[in-house]
GUBATOR-187721 format. One line per 4 residues: number of its first residue (from 0); their letters; for each residue x, y, z of C-alpha. Coordinates in Angstrom, 3 decimals, always signed. Example, Ala and Ser with C-alpha at 12.3 -4.5 7.8 and 13.67 -1.06 7.14 Angstrom:
// residues 2
0	as	+12.300 -4.500 +7.800; +13.670 -1.060 +7.140
// end
This chain:
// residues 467
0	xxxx	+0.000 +0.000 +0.000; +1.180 +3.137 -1.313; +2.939 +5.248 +1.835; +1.639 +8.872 +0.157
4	xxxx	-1.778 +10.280 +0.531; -4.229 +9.078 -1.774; -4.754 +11.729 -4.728; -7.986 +10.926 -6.471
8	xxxx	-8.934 +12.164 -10.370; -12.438 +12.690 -11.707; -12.968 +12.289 -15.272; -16.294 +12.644 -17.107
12	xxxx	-14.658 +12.045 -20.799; -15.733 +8.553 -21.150; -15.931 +8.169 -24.658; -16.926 +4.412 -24.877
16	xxxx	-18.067 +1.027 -24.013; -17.137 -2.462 -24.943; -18.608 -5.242 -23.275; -16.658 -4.820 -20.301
20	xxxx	-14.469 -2.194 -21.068; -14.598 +1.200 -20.481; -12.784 +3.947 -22.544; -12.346 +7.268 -20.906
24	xxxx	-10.272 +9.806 -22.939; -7.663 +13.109 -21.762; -6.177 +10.986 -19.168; -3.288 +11.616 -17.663
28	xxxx	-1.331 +10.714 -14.791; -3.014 +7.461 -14.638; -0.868 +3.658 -14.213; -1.601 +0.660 -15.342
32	xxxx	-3.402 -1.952 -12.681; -5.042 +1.419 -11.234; -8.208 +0.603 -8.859; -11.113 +2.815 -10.150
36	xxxx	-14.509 +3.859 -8.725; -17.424 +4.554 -11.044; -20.195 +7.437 -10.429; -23.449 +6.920 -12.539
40	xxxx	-26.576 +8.273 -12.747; -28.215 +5.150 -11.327; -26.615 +6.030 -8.310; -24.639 +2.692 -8.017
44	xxxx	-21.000 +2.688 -7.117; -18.800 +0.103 -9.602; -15.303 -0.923 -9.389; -12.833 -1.085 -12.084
48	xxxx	-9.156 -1.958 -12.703; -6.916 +0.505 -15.588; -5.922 -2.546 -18.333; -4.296 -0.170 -20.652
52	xxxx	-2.904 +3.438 -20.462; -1.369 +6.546 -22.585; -1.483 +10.256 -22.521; -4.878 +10.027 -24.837
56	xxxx	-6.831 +7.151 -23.158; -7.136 +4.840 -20.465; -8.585 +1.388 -20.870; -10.689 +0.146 -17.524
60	xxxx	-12.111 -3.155 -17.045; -15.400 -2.776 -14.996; -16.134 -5.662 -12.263; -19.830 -5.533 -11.752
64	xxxx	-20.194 -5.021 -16.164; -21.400 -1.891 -17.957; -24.624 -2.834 -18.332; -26.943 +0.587 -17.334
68	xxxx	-24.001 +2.680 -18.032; -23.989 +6.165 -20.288; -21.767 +7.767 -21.837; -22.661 +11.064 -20.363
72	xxxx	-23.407 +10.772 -16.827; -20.718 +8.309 -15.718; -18.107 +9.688 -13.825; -14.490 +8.183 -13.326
76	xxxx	-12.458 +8.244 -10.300; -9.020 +6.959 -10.298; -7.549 +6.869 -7.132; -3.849 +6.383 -7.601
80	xxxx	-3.374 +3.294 -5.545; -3.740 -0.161 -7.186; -6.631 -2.904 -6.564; -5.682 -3.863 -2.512
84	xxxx	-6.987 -6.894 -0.173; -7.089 -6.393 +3.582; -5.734 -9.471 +4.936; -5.915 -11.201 +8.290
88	xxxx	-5.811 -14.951 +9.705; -9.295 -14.029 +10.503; -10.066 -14.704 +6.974; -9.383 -18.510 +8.060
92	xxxx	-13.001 -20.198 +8.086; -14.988 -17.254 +6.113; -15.905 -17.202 +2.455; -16.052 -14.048 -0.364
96	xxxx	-17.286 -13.651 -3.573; -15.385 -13.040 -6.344; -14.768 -9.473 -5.718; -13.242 -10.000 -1.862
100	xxxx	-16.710 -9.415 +0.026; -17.592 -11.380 +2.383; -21.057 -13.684 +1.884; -21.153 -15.870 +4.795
104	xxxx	-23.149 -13.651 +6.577; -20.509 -13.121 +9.570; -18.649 -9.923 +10.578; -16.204 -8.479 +8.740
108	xxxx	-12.550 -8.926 +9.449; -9.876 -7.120 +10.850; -7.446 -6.319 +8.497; -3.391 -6.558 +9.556
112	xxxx	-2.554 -5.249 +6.267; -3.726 -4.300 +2.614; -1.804 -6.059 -0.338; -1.722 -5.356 -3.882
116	xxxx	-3.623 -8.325 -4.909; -0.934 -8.929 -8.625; +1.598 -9.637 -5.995; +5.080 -9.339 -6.662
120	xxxx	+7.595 -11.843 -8.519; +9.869 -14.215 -6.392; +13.474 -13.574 -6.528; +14.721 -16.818 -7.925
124	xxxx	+17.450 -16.878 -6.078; +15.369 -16.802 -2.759; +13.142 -19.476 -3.747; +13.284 -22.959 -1.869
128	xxxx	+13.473 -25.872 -3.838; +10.294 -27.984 -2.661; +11.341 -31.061 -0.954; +8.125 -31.974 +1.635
132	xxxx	+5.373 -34.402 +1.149; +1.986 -33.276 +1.494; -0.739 -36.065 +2.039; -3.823 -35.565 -0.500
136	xxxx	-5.227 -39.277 +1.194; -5.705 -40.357 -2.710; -3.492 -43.163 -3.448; -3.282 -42.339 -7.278
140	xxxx	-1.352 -39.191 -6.345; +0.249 -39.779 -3.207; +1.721 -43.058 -4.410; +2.138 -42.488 -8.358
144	xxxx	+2.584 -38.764 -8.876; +3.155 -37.021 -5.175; +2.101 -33.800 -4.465; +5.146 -31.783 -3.385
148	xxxx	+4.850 -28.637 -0.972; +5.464 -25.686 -2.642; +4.868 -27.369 -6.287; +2.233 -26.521 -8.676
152	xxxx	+0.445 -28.977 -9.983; -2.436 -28.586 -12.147; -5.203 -31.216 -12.855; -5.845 -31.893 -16.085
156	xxxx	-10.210 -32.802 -16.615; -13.105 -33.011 -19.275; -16.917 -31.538 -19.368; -18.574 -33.978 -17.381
160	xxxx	-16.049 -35.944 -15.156; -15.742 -35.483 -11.277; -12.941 -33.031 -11.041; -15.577 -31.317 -8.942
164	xxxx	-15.635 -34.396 -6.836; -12.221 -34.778 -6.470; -11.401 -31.392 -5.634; -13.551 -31.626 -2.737
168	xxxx	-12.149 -34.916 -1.606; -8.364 -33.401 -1.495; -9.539 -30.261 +0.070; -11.211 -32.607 +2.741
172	xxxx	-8.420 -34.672 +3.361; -4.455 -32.434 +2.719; -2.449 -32.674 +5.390; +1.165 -32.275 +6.187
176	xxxx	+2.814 -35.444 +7.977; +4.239 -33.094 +10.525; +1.281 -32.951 +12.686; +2.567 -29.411 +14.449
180	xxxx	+2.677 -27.891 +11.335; +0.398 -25.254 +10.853; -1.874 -26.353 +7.299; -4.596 -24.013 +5.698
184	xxxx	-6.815 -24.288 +2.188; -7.162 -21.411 +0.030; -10.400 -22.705 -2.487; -11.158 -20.039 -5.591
188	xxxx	-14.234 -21.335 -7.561; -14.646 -19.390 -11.129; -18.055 -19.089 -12.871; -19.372 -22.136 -11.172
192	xxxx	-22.844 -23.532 -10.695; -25.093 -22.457 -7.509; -25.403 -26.099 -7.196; -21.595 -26.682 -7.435
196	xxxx	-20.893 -23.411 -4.768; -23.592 -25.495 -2.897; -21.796 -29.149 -3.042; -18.545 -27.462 -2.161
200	xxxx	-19.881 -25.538 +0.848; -21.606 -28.457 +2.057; -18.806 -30.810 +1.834; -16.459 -28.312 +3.902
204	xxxx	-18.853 -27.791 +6.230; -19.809 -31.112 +7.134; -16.623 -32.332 +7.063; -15.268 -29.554 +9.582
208	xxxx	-12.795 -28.370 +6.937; -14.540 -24.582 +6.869; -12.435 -24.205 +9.602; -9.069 -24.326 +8.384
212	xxxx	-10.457 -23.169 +4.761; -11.138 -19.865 +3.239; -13.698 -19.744 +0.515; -13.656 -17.817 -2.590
216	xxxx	-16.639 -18.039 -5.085; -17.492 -16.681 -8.477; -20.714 -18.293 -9.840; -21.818 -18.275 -13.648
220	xxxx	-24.251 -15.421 -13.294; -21.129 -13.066 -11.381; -20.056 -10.531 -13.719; -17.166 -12.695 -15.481
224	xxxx	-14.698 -9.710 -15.256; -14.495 -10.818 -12.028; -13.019 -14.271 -12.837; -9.821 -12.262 -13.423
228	xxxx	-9.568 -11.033 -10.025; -10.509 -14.077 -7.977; -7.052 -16.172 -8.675; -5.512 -13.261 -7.499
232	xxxx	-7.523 -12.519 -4.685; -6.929 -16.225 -2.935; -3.107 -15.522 -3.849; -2.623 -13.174 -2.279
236	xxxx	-4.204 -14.296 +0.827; -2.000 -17.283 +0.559; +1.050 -14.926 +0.475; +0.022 -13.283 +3.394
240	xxxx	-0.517 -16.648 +5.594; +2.355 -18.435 +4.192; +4.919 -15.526 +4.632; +4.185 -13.717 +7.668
244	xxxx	+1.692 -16.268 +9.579; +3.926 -19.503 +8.831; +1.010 -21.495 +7.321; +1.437 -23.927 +4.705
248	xxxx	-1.721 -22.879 +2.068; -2.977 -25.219 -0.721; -4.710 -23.452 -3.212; -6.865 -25.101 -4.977
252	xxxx	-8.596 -22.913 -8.269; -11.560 -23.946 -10.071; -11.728 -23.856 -13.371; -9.108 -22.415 -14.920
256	xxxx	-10.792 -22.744 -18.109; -13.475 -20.191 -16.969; -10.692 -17.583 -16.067; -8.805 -18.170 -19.577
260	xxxx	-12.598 -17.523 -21.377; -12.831 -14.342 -19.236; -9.567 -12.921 -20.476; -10.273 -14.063 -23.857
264	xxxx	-13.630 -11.782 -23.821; -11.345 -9.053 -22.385; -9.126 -9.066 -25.104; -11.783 -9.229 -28.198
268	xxxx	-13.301 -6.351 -26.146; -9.902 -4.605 -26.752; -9.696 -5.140 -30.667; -6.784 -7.223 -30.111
272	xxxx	-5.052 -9.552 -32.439; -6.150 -12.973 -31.383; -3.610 -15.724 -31.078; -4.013 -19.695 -30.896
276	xxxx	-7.736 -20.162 -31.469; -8.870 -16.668 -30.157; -7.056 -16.526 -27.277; -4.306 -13.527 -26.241
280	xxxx	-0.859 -14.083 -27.311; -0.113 -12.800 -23.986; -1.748 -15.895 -22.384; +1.099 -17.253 -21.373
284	xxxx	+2.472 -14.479 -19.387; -0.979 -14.075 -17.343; -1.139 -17.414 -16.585; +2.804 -17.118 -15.570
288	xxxx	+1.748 -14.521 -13.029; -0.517 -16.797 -11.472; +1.083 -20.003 -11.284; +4.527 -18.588 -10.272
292	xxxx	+3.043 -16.950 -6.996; +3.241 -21.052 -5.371; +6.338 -21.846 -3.771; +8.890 -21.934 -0.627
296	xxxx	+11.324 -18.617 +0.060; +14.342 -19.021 +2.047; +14.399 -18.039 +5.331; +10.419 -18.180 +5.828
300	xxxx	+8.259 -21.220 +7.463; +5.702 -21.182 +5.601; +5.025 -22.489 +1.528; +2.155 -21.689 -1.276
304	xxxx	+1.242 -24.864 -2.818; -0.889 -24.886 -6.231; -3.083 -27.322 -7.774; -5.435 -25.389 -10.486
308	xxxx	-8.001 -27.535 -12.207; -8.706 -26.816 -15.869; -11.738 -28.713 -18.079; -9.853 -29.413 -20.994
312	xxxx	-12.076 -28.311 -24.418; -13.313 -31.751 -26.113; -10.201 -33.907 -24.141; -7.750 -32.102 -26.056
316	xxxx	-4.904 -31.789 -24.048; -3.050 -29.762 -27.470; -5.888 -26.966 -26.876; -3.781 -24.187 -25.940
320	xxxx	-5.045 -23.742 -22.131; -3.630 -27.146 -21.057; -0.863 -26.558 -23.192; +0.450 -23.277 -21.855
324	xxxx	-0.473 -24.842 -18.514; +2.142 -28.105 -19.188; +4.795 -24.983 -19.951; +4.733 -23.220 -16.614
328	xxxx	+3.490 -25.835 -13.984; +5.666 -28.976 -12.247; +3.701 -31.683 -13.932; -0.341 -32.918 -14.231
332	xxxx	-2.501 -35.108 -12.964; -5.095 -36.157 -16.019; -8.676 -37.251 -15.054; -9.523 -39.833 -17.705
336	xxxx	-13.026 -40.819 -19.679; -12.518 -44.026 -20.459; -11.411 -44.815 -17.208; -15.054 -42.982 -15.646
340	xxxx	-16.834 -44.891 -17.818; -15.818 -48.185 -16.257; -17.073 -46.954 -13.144; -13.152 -46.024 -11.422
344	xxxx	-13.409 -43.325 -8.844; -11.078 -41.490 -9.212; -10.769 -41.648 -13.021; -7.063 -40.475 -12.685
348	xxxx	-4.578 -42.039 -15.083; -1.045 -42.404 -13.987; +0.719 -43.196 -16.924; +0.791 -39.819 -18.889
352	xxxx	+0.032 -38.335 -15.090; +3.422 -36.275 -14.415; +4.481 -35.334 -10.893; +8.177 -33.083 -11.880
356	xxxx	+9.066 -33.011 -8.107; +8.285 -36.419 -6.781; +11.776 -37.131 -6.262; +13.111 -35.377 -3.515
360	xxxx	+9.591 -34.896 -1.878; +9.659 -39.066 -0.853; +11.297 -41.293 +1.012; +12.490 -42.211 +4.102
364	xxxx	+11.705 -39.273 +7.294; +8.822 -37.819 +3.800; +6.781 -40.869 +3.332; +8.854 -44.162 +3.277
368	xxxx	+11.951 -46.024 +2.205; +10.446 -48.011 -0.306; +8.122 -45.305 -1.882; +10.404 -44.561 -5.069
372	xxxx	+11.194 -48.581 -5.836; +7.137 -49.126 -5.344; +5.586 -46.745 -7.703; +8.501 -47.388 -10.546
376	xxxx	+7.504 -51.194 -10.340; +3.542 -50.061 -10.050; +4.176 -48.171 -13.217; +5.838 -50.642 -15.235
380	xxxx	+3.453 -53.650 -13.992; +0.702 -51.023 -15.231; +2.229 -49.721 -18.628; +3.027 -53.436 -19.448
384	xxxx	-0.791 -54.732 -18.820; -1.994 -51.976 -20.638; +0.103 -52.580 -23.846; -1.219 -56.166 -23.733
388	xxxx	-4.852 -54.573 -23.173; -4.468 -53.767 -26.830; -2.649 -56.372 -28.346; -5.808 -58.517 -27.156
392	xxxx	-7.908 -56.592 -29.063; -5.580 -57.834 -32.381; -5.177 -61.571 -30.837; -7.681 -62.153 -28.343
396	xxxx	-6.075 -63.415 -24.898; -5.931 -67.115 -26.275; -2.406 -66.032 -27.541; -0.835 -65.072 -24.637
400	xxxx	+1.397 -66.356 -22.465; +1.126 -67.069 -18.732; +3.264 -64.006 -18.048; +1.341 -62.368 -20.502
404	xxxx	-1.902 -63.114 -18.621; -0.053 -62.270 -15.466; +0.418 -58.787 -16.386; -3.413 -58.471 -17.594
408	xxxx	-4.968 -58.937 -14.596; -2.282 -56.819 -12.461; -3.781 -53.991 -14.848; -7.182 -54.433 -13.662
412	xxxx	-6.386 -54.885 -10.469; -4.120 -51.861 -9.982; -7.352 -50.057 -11.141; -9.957 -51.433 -9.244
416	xxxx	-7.630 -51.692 -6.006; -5.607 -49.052 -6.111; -6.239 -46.197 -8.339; -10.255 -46.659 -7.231
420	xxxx	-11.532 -45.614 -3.897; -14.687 -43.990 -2.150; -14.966 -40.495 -2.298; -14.911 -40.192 +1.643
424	xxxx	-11.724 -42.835 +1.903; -8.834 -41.311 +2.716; -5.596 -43.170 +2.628; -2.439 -42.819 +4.629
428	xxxx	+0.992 -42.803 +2.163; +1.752 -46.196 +4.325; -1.542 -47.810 +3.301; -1.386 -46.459 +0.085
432	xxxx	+2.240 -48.483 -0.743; +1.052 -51.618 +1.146; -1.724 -52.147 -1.111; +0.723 -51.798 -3.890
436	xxxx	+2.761 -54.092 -2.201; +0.105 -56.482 -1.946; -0.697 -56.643 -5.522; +3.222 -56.848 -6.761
440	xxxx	+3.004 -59.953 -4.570; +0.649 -61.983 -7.005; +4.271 -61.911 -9.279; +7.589 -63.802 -8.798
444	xxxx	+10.500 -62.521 -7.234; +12.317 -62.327 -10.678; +9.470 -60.201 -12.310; +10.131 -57.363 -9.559
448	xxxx	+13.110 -56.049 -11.140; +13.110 -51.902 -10.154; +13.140 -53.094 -6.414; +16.017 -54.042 -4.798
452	xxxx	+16.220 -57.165 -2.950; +16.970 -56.154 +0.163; +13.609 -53.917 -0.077; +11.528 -56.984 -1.535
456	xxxx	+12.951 -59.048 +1.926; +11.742 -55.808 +3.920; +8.346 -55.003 +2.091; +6.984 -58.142 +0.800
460	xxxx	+4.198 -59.917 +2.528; +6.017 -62.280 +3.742; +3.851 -65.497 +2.633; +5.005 -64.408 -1.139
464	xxx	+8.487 -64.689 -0.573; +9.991 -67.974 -2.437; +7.257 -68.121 -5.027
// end
């Protein structure tokens, strides 16, 4: 927040509207990412942000939409500071809409202090490389593609399959292993259903995790403008409780998809030249400013981790949202059709599933000794069945061999056993690996080749071993 009085400007020169957009002319004086106030003759006060500036004309996104607006009788007031959140850790257990108000019907907060809600970058050099394991109770992703804290790590879904679901399950059940550690959700919903804001709500609050949540929601029928400001608003909340309160935040954003439509509208608003399939060539870059903001800085206790959730247009994981996503973020986990129409909760394929930081985020004193050997043999045992999944289709399964057959059932029954379980079952990382260990047990020692044999004489039920 700006240390120098506030000097406001009043300008009645608005010249045009655009959808959104509102053009006011003879500006000067005026910087980019401005907050602005809007006079009408309805009497309503609206809120704005500058998106483009010059000596001629300043370009100002409107948050509640222009709809009711004149050209003559709307007044603009730009007040020289830029778009600022009041933040407190009594935030913790309240929920906003998309435009940082609160809706839950309790008092308002306290504020400690007002950020700029764009943030700033992290020095790279002060960034922490993330090396902790954070628990997400689903075996698919603690045991195949870890969640690392301080990582961002998007999941990658389709129109129609339970990301919704999912969400809510690892917003239920995160945890740190450290039990002393202080752990907090940050959930942003964008353009969502009532009934979705309703599921969500529900599941929180029945599950008690309101209370070390803080809710942010943007439904369909909220102005979308605001679907720009949302991401940033639960950011920089997370900031604040990660960096000066020593909480580790998981922010979870829903959809991403929404917020990438919103900017597109934004930018056909502004005549722009339109990139990949009508999106902004700048795409990138936004997206850059919010997916950077997750991480660990040296010398603080606390960490930002990320996992945004996108709907990716008709599966296509080439359409350019995903794609710029892939670019910027540590990985993905991808929900998978075929996989929901077989009746697997959660549809979540591991194979082209991608967790960059896995590495150094398990193991022994993170989540056990064996939890690197495990999932490599998991994912080969899986890959192979697969592969044989569609040579059967060619052969039929009277060609194979015994191995063969071997392999073709492990594939099923890594999906029904271990990748599939109730949306209310959470698993610990321990359970998760013993159940893996329990189906690398139906093969011979010499098939387990990525675990080492003094970890096979450790891990393996111990009726297996000579087989």
């Amino acid at each position: 927040m700006s240390k120098h009085p506030t000097i406001t400007k009043d300008f009645s020169t608005v010249t045009a509207i655009s959808g959104p957009l509102l053009f006011v002319q003879k500006t000067q004086n005026i910087s980019y990412g401005e907050y602005v106030e809007l006079l009408s003759s309805d009497g309503v006060l609206r809120r704005g942000q500058v998106l483009e500036t010059s000596f001629e004309m300043a370009i100002i996104q409107v948050f509640e939409g222009t709809s009711g607006l004149n050209l003559k009788d709307t007044v603009v007031r730009f007040t020289g500071e830029p778009i600022s959140l009041p933040v407190s850790s009594d935030a913790i257990g309240r929920t906003f809409d998309g435009s940082g108000k609160i809706i839950d019907g309790g008092p308002p907060i306290i504020p400690k202090e007002k950020l700029d809600v764009n943030g700033s970058p992290i020095n790279p050099k002060s960034r922490a490389y993330p090396t902790d394991f954070i628990q997400t109770g689903i075996s698919a992703i603690d045991g195949m593609n870890t969640l690392s804290r301080g990582q961002k790590l998007p999941l990658f879904s389709g129109n129609g399959l339970p990301h919704n679901d999912i969400a809510a399950q690892i917003a239920r059940q995160a945890k740190t292993k450290r039990t002393e550690e202080k752990f907090l959700l940050v959930f942003a919903a964008l353009g969502i259903t009532a009934d979705e804001a309703r599921f969500f709500r529900k599941s929180f609050e029945e599950s008690g995790t309101l209370n070390r949540s803080i809710l942010f929601m943007n439904l369909a029928d909220d102005p979308p403008i605001e679907r720009i400001l949302v991401p940033r608003l639960a950011l920089t909340t997370a900031e604040y409780l990660a960096f000066e309160e020593d909480y580790h935040v998981l922010v979870i954003i829903t959809d991403m998809t929404n917020y990438c439509e919103a900017l597109r509208e934004i930018s056909a608003a502004k005549e722009e030249v339109p990139g990949r399939r009508g999106y902004p060539g700048y795409m990138y870059t936004d997206l850059a400013t919010i997916y950077e903001r997750a991480g660990r800085i040296h010398g603080k206790k606390g960490s930002i981790t990320q996992m945004p959730i996108l709907t990716m247009p008709n599966d296509d994981i080439t359409h350019p949202i995903p794609d710029l996503t892939g670019y910027i973020t540590e990985g993905q986990i991808i929900v998978d059709r075929g996989l929901h129409r077989r009746g697997i909760y959660p549809p979540i394929d591991v194979l082209p599933s991608l967790s960059r930081l896995m590495k150094e985020a398990i193991g022994s004193n993170k989540t056990r000794d064996d939890h690197r050997e495990v999932s490599d043999q998991l994912y080969y045992t899986y890959a192979e069945g697969r592969s044989l999944r569609d040579l059967v289709a060619v052969i039929g399964e009277e060609a194979l061999s015994e191995r063969d057959h071997l392999y073709l059932h492990a594939a099923e029954m890594f999906e029904r056993e271990f990748v599939s379980q109730g949306r209310y079952e959470e698993r610990s990382v321990e359970e998760t690996l013993d159940i893996g260990w329990r189906l690398l047990s139906n093969f011979p020692e010499s098939e387990l080749k990525r675990i080492s044999p003094s970890t096979i004489k450790k891990y393996l039920p111990k009726s297996t071993l000579g087989v």
